[in-house]
FIMARTOR-688363 format. One record per residue: z, x, y of N, C-alpha, C, O, CB in turn. Coordinates in steps of 0.2 Angstrom, whole numbers, plus 5000, padded with zeros to 4 digits. Glycine has a CB too. Example, Ala and Ser with C-alpha at 12.3 -4.5 7.8 and 13.67 -1.06 7.14 Angstrom:
<nodes>
503950664972503950624978503950664984504250714983504550574978
503550644989503650684995503950645000504050675006502950704997
</nodes>
This chain:
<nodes>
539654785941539454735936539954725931540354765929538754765933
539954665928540454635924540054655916539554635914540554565927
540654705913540254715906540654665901540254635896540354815903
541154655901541454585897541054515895541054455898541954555903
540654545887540654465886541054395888541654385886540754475880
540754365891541054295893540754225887541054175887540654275903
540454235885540154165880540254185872539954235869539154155881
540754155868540954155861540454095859540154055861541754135860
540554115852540354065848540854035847540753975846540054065842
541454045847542153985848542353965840542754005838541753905853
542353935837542953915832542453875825541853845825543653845836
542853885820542353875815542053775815541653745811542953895806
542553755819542053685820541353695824540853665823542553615823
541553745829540853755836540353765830540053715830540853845843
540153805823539853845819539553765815538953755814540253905814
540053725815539753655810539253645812538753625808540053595812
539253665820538653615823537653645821537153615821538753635834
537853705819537353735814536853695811536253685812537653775810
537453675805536853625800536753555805536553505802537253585792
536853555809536353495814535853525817535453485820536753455820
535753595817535253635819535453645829534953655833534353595817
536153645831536153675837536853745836537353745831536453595843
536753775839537053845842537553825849537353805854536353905844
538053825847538553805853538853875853538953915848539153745851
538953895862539553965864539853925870539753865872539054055866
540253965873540653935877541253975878541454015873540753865874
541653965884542054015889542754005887543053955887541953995898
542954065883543754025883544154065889544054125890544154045874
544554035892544754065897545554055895545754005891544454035903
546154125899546754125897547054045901547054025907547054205901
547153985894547353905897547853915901548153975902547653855892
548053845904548753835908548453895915547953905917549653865902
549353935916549353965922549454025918549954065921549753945928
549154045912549254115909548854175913548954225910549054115901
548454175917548154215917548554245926548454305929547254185915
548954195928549154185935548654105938548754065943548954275941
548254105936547954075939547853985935547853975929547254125939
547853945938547953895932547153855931546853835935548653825934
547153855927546353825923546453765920545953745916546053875917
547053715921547053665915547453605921547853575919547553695907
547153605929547653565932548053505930548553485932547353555938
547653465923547853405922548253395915548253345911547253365922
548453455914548953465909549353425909549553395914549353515908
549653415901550453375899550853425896550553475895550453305894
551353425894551853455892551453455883551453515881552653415894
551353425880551153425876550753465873550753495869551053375875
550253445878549553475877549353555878548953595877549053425881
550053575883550153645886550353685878550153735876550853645892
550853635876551253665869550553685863550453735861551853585866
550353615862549953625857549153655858548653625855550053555852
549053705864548453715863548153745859548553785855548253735867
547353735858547053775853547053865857546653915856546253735851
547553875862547353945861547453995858547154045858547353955865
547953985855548454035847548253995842548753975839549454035846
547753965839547353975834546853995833546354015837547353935833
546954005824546454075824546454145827547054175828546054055826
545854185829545854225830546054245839545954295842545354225827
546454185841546854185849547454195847547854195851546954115853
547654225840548554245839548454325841548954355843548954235829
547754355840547754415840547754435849547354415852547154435835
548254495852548354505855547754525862547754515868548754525852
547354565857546754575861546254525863545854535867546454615858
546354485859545854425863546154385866545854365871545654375859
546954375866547354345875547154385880546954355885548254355876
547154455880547254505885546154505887545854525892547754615878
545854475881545154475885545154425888545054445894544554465881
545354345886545354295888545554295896545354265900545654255883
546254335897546554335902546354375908546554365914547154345901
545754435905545254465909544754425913544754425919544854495905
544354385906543854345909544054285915543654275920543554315905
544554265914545054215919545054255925544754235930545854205916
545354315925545454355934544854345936544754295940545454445935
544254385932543454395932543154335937542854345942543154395924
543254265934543054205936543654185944543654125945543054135930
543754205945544454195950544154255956543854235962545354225946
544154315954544254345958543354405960543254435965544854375956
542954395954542554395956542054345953541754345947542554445955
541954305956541554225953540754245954540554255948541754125960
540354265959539754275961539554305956539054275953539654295966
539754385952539554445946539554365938539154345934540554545946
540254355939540354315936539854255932539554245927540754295939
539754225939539054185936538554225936538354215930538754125941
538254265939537854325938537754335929537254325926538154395941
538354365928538354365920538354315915537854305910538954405918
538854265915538654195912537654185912537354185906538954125919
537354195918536754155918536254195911535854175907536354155927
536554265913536254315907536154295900535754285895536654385907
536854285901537254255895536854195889536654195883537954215898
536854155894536554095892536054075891535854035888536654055894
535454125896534754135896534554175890533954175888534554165902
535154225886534954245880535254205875535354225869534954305879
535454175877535854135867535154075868535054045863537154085866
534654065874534254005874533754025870533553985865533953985880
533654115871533154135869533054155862532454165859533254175871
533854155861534054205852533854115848533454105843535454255851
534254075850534054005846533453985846533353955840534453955849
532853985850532453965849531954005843531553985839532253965855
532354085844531854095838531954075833531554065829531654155836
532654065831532854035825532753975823532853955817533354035824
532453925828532153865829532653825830532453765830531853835824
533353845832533953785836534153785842534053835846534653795833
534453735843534353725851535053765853535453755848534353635854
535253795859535753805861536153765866535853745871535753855863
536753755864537153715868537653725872537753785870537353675864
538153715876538553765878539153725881539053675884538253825883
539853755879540353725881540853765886541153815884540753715876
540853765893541153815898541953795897542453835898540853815907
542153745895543053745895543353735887543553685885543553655900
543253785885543353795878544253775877544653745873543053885875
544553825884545353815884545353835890545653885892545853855880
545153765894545253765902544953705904544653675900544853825906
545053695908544753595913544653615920545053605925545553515913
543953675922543853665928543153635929542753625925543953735930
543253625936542753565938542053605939541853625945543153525946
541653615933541053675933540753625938540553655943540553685924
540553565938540153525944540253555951539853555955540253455945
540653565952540853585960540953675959541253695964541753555962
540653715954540553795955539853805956539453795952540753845949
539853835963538953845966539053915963539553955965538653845976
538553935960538553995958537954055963537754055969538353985951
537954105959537554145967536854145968536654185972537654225966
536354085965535954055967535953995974535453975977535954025962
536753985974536753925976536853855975536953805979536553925977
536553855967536753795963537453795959537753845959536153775958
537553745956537853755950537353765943536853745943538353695948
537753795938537653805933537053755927536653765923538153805933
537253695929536953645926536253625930535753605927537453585924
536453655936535653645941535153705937534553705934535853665952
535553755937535153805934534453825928533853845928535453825932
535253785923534853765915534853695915535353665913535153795907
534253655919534353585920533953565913534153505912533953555926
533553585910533553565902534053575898534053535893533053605899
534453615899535153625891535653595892535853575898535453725889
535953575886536453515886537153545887537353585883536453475879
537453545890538253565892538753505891538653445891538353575900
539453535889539653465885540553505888540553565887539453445874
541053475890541553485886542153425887541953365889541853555889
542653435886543253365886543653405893543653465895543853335877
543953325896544253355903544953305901544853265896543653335911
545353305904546053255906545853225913546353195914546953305906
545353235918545353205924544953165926544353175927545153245928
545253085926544953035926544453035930543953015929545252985927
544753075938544053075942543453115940542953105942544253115949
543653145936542953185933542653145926542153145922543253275932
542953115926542753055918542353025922541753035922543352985912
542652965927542352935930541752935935541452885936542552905932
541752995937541053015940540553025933539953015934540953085946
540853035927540353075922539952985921539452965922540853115912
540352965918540252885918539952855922539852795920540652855918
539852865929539752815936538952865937538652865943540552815945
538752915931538052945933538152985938537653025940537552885935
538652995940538753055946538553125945538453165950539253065947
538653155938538653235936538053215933537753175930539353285932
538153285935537153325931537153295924537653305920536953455930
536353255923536253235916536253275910536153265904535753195915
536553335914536353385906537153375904537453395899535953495906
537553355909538353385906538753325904538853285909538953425911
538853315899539253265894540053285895540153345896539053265885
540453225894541153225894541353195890541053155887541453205899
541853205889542253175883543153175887543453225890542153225875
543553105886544153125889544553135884544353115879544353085894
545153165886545553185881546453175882546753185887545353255881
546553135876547253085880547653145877547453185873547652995876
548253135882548953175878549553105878549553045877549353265885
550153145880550653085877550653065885550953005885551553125872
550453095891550853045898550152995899550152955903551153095907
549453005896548852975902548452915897547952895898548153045904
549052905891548752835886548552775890548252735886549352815879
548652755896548352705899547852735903547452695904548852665902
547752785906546952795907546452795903545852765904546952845908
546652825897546552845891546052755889545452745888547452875887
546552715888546352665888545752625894545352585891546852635888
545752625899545452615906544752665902544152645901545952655914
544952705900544052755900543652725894543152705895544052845897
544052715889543952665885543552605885543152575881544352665883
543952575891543652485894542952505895542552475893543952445903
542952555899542352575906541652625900541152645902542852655914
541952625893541152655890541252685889540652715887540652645892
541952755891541852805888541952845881541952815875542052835891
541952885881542452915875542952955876542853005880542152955870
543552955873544352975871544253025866543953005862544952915868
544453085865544753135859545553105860545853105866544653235859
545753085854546453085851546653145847546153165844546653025848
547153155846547453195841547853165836548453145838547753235843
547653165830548253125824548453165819548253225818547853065820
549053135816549453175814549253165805549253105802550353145818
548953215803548753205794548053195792547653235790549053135790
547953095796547353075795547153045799547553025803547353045790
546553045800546252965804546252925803546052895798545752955805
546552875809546452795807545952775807545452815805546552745810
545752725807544952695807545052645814544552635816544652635799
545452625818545252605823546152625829546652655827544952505822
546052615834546452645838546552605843545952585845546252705840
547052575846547052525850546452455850546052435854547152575857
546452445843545852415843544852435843544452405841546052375847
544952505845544352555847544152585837544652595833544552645854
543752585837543452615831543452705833543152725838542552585829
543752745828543852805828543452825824543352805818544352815827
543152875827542552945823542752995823543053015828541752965826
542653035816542853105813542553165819541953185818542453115805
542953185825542753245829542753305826542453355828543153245835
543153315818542953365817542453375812542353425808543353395816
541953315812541453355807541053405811541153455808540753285804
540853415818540553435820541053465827541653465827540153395820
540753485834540953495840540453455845540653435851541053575841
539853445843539353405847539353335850538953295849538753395844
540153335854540353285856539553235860539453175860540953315861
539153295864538753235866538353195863537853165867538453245870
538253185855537953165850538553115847538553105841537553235844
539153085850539353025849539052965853538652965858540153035850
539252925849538952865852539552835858540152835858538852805845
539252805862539752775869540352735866540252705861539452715873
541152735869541452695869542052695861542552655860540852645870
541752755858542352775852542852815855542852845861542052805845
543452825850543952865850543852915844543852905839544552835849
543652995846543453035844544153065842544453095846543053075848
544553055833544953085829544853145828544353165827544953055823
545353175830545653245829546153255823546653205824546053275835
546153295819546753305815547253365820546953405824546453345806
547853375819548253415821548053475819547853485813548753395820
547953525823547953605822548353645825548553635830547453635823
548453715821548853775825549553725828549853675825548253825832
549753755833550553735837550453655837551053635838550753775846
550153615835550153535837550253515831550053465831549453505839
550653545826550753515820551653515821551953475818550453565815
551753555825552353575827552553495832553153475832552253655833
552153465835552453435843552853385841552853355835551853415849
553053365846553653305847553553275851553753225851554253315847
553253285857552953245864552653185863552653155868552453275867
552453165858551853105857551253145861551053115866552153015860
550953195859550153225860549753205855549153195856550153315859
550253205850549953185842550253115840550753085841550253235837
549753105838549853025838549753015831549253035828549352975843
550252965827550552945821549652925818549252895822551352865822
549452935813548852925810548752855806548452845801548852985805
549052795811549052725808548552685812548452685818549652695809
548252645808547852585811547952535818548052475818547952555805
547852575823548052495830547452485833547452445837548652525838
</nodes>
């Protein structure tokens, strides 16, 4: 049996989501191919550089060395894995209700794996499971935007795509097609982006409570303040 907490409450924006009266947790897993294993197949050089996973409380050694636990854990033993997850999430449904807020949950906190395609030891996936609770995370994988978009993945799981400096013409294409983009900007937010109207992503983390068809502003954090790749993008009006 797998004694390793797997579900965080995750970072002081996940907590925002509070005063909207939802409870977000969610899997941070060791990103990239830190763990041996790679969790982030659609990486850029940029976005490798400036992850959020050495911010905050990810500078502290023992939380790489957990994170890179739980990563084996989902690799090498997936079945205990979902086993525990389901526990997981069956009580943060529980702990929130009595507080009267909904729980919400993000499995790629600092990873982009394809949760639709993990059958767990039910046999379903995950989101078949808890087919009432809302699952949400951002992906770089057009194929996986565009099935989110083309109504393909389970209605509880929201996407959001997420540009770096090589996939700004996808980036754009998702945009045509009605989705939503997180950018990252450098200081401030514009107010529109390639002509798209930009909304504040960090008032909150409840990406699936944006409206269709915007570009979800990020300010730069932790190592992304650092980059030079164009990950981060000049904070001007286009």
């Amino acid at each position: 049996m797998i004694k390793q907490t797997l579900l965080t409450s995750g970072n002081a924006k996940i907590t925002k989501g509070e005063a909207f009266g939802y409870i977000t947790k969610g899997i941070h897993l060791a990103p990239a191919n830190l763990s041996g294993y790679e969790v982030c197949r659609w990486r850029s050089k940029g976005c490798t550089m400036a992850c959020l996973n050495t911010a905050g409380r990810g500078q502290m050694n023992s939380v790489q060395q957990s994170r890179i636990a739980k990563t084996k854990l989902f690799f090498e033993q997936k079945m205990d894995f979902f086993a525990k997850l389901s526990k997981e999430i069956a009580s943060t449904i529980k702990s929130s209700l009595k507080k009267e807020m909904q729980a919400v949950f993000r499995l790629n906190l600092t990873s982009d794996i394809s949760w639709e395609n993990e059958i767990n030891e039910d046999g379903v996936t995950i989101f078949e499971k808890f087919d009432k609770t809302q699952f949400y995370d951002y992906t770089k994988s057009f194929k996986r935007m565009k099935a989110f978009l083309n109504g393909e993945l389970p209605s509880n799981y929201h996407l959001t795509f997420s540009c770096s400096e090589s996939n700004e013409k996808i980036a754009k294409l998702v945009l045509e097609m009605g989705g939503n983009v997180a950018v990252v900007f450098r200081n401030q937010l514009p107010s529109t982006w390639n002509g798209v109207e930009v909304v504040n992503g960090d008032e909150s983390d409840l990406r699936f409570l944006d409206k269709q068809g915007v570009v979800v502003g990020l300010i730069e954090k932790g190592l992304a303040k650092k980059d030079s790749t164009g990950f981060v993008k000049e904070g001007v009006n286009s």
